[in-house]
C-alpha positions in Angstrom: 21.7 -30.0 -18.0 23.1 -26.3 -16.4 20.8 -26.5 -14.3 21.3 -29.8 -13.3 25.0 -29.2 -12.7 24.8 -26.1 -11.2 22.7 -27.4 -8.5 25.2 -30.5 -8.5 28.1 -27.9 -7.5 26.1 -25.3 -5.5 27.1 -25.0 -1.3 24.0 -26.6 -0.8 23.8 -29.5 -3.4 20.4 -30.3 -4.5 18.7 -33.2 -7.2 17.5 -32.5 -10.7 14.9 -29.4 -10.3 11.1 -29.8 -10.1 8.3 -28.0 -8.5 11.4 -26.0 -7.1 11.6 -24.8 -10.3 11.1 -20.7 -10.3 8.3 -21.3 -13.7 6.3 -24.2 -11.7 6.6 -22.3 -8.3 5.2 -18.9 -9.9 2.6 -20.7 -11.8 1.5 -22.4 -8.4 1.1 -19.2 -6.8 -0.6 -18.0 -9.6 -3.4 -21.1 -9.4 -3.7 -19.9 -5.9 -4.1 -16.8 -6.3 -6.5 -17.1 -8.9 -8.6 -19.9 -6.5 -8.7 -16.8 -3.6 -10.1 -14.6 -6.2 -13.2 -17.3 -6.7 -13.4 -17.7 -2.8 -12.5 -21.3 -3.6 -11.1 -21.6 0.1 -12.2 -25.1 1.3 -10.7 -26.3 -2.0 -7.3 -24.3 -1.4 -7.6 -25.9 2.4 -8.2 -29.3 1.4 -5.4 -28.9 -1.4 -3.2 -27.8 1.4 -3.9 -29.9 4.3 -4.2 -33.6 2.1 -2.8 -33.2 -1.0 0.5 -31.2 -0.6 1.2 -33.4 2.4 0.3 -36.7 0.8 2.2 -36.0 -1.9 5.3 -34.9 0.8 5.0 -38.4 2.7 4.4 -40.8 0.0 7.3 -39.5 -2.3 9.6 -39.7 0.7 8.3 -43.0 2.3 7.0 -45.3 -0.5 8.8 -43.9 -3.5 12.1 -43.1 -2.6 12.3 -39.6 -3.5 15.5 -37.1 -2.2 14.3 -34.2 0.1 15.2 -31.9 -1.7 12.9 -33.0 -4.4 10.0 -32.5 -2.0 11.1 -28.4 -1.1 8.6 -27.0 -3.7 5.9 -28.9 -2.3 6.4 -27.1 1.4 6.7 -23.6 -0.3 3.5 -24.1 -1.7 1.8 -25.5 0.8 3.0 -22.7 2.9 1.9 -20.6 0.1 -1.5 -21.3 0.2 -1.6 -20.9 4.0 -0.5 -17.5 4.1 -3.2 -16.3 1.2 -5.7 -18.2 2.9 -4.8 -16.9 6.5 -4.5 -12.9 4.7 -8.1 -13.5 3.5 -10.1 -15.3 6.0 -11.6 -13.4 9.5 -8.9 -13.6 12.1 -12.3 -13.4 14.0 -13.5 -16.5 12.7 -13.6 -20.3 13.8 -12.0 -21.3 10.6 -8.9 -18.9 11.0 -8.1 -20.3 14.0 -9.0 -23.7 12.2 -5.8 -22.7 9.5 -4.0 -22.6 12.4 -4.6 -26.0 14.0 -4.2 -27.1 10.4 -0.5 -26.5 11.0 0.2 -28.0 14.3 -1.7 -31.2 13.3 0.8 -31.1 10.2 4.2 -30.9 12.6 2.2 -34.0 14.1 2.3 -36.0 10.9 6.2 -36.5 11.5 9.0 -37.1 11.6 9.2 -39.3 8.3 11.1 -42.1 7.6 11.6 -45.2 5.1 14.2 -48.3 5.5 17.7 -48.1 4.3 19.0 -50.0 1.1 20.8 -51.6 3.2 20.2 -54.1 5.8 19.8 -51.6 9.1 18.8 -48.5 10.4 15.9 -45.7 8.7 16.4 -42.8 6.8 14.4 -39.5 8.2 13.4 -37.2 6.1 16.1 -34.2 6.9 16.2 -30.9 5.4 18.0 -27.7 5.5 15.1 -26.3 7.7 14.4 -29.3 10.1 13.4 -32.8 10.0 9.5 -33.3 7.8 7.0 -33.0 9.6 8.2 -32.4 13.3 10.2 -28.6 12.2 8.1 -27.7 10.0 10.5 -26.8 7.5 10.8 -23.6 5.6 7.3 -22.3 7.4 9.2 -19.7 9.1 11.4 -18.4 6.5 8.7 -18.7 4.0 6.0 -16.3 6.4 8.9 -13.8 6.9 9.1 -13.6 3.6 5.3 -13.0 2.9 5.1 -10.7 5.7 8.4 -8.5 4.6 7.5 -8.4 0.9 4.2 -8.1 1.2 3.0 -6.5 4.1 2.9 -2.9 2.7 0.7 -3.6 -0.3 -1.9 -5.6 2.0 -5.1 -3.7 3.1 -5.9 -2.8 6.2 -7.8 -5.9 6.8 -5.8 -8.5 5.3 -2.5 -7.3 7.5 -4.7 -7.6 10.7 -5.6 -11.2 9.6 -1.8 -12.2 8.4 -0.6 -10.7 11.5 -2.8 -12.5 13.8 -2.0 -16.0 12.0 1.1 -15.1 12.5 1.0 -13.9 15.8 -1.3 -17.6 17.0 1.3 -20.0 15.5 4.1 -18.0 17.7 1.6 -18.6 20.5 2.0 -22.0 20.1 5.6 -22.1 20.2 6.2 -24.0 16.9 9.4 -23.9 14.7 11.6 -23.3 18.6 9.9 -20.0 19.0 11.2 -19.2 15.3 7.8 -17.6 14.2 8.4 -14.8 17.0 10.9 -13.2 14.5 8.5 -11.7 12.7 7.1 -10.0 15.6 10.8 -8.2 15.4 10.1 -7.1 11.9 7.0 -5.6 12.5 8.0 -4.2 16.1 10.8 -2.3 14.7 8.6 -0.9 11.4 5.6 0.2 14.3 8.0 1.4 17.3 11.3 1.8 16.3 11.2 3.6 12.9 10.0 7.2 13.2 6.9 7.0 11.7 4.2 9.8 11.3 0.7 8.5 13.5 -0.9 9.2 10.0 -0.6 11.3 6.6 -3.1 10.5 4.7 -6.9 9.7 5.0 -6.6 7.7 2.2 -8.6 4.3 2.8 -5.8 1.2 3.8 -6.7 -0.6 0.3 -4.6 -3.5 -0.9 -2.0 -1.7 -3.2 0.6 -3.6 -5.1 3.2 0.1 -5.7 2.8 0.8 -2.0 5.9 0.1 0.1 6.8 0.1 3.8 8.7 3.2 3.9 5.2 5.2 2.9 3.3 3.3 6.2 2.0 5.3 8.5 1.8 4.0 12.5 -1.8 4.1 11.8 -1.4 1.4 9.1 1.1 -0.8 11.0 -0.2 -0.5 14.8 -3.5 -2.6 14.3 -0.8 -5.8 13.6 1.1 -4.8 15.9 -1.6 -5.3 18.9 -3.0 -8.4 17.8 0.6 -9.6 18.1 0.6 -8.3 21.7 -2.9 -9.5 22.2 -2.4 -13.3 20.5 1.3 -13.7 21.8 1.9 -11.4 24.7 3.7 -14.1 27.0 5.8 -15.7 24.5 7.3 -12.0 23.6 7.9 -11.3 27.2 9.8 -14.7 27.6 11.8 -14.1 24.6 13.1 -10.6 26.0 13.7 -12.7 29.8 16.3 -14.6 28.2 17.7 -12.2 25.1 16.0 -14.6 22.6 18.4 -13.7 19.2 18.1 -16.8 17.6 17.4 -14.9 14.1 19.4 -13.5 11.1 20.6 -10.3 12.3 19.2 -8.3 9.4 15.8 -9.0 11.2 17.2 -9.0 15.1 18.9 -5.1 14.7 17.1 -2.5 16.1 15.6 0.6 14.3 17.3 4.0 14.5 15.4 6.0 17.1 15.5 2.4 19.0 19.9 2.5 19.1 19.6 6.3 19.6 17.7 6.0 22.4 18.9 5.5 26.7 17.2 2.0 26.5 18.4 1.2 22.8 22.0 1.7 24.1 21.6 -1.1 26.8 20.6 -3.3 24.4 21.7 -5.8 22.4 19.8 -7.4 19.4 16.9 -9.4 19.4 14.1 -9.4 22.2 15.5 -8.1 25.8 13.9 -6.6 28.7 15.6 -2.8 27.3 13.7 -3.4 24.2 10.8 -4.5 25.2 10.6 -1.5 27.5 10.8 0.6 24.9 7.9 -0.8 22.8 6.0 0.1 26.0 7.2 3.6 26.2 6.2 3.9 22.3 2.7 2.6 22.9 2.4 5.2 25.5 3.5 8.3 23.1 1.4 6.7 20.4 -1.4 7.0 22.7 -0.8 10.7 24.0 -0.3 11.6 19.8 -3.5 9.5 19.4 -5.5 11.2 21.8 -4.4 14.8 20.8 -5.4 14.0 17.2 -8.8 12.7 18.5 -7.9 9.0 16.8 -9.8 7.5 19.1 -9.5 4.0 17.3 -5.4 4.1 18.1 -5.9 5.4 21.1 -8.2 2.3 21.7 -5.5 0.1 20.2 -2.7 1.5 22.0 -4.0 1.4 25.6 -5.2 -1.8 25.2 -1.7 -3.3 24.4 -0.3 -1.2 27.4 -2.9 -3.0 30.0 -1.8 -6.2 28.3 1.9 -5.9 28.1 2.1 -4.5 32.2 -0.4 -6.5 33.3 1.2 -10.1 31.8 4.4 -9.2 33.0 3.6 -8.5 36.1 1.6 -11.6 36.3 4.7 -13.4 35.1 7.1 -11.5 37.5 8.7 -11.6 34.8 12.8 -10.3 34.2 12.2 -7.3 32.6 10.5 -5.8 36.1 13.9 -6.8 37.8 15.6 -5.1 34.6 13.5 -1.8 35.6 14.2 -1.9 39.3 18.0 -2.2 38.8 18.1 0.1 35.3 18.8 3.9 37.5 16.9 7.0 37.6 17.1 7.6 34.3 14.2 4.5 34.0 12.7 5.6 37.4 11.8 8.9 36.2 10.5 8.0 32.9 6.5 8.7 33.0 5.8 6.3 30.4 7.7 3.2 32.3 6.1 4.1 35.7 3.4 1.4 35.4 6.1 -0.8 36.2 7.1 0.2 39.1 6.5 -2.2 42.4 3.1 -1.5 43.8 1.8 0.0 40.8 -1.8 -1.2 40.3 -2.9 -3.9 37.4 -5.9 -3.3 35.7 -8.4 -5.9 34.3 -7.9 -6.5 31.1 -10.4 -7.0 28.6 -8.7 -9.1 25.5 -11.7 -9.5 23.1 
């Protein structure tokens, strides 16, 4: 009964609590979980892709059910998603397939039911976004995932996360919302003043790691694919100072605001900052190649073909940004590849 009035009397009023419960939700991921650990994935897929929605549309459409009932049933269908994407290839057919799974989802919408009274629909409207055409709560929830859990990933399952990530931003759902992660993890790789690498300790999953102990070495890998799978989208963001995130997740890092670029900027993607991701690929590179790590020095100079040639292939804003940002750009070393004239290489994405 509390909790029924307390969520009565909240800012946000809500119904009597279900699967939104904290014990059902935790007990959920914990089936999940426990289905990953016996590679049960085309059973977690199915799950996902019929059952949680099924359950979504017919409780809304044919029995009458709030919205707000249904929110447990989108965090754990987002759920499964993100362990599924963490642990499959990002290599593969079918991680590519999880991601087709959720734009043929946002097709499923919007949904709607008649009115009790005599005209109009009602459409299925939540906090996040109209079901199924906003996908609601996907973008929140992978934040989430990626900000909690990120650091105690391996090696392997950050690459595959990241690149999920990184696909559904290629495809522009949520109105570009995914790309926000992008600022997470760009500010942890580039921004943060991070050691190339301190230990050669294997990247293991490891549940009492956290991000401040992350090397670049552990954190550049995710950071490519993002380049690699979403390149375009990131340089159209930073055309048009693309903010449209909490700004715990749009500020810069601290050598980022210290920096001559940092202090043009504002928050969010711009041309300043993503200038300076460029200029931090490069140093990675040179630290890289004077350590002999010759895989980042791979990873680094192939997201610094990428990122000059797409935006020079886009003639894009930030190229007028560097012709008009003063000497002090001009006569940066790391930043000359954008100068007018200078040559594109072919790149090579695989």
């Amino acid at each position: 009964m509390h909790d029924l009035r307390d969520a009565l009397l909240s800012p946000s009023p809500k119904g009597p609590p279900e699967l939104t419960m904290l014990e059902g939700a935790a007990l959920d991921q914990q089936d999940v979980r426990e289905c990953v650990a016996r590679g049960e994935f085309e059973e977690l897929r199915g799950a996902a892709f019929y059952n949680r929605t099924s359950i979504v549309s017919e409780r809304y459409c044919n029995l009458g059910d709030g919205v707000d009932s249904l929110e447990g049933y989108l965090h754990s269908l987002w759920h499964i998603y993100y362990q599924l994407s963490r642990h499959t290839s990002h290599e593969t057919s079918d991680h590519d397939r999880l991601v087709l799974d959720i734009l043929r989802i946002q097709g499923l919408g919007p949904l709607t039911r008649p009115v009790s009274g005599l005209y109009g629909i009602d459409i299925a409207r939540t906090v996040k976004g109209t079901l199924w055409n906003d996908l609601p709560f996907l973008v929140t929830d992978m934040t989430d995932f990626w900000i909690n859990n990120c650091a105690s990933m391996s090696g392997v399952q950050r690459l595959d996360f990241a690149s999920f990530l990184a696909k559904l931003a290629s495809a522009r759902i949520s109105k570009d919302g995914m790309c926000q992660i992008a600022l997470v993890l760009f500010r942890s790789t580039f921004e943060d003043g991070r050691d190339l690498r301190t230990t050669e300790k294997p990247d293991d999953e490891d549940t009492h790691r956290s991000i401040s102990s992350l090397d670049i070495a552990h954190l550049l890998p995710a950071a490519c694919v993002w380049i690699k799978e979403a390149s375009h989208n990131l340089i159209q963001l930073s055309d048009v100072s693309w903010n449209d995130c909490p700004s715990t997740i749009g500020q810069g890092g601290r050598m980022f605001i210290e920096s001559e670029l940092g202090k043009r900027s504002p928050t969010g993607f711009t041309p300043w900052r993503w200038m300076y991701w460029l200029k931090r690929l490069h140093e990675i590179q040179e630290e890289a190649k004077e350590a002999n790590e010759k895989r980042l020095d791979e990873y680094a100079t192939g997201a610094i073909d990428l990122m000059v040639s797409n935006v020079k292939e886009r003639n894009s804003e930030i190229l007028r940004a560097y012709q008009n940002g003063g000497d002090v750009l001009h006569q940066d070393k790391h930043l000359l590849c954008l100068k007018r004239g200078s040559p594109m290489k072919n790149v090579n994405v695989n």
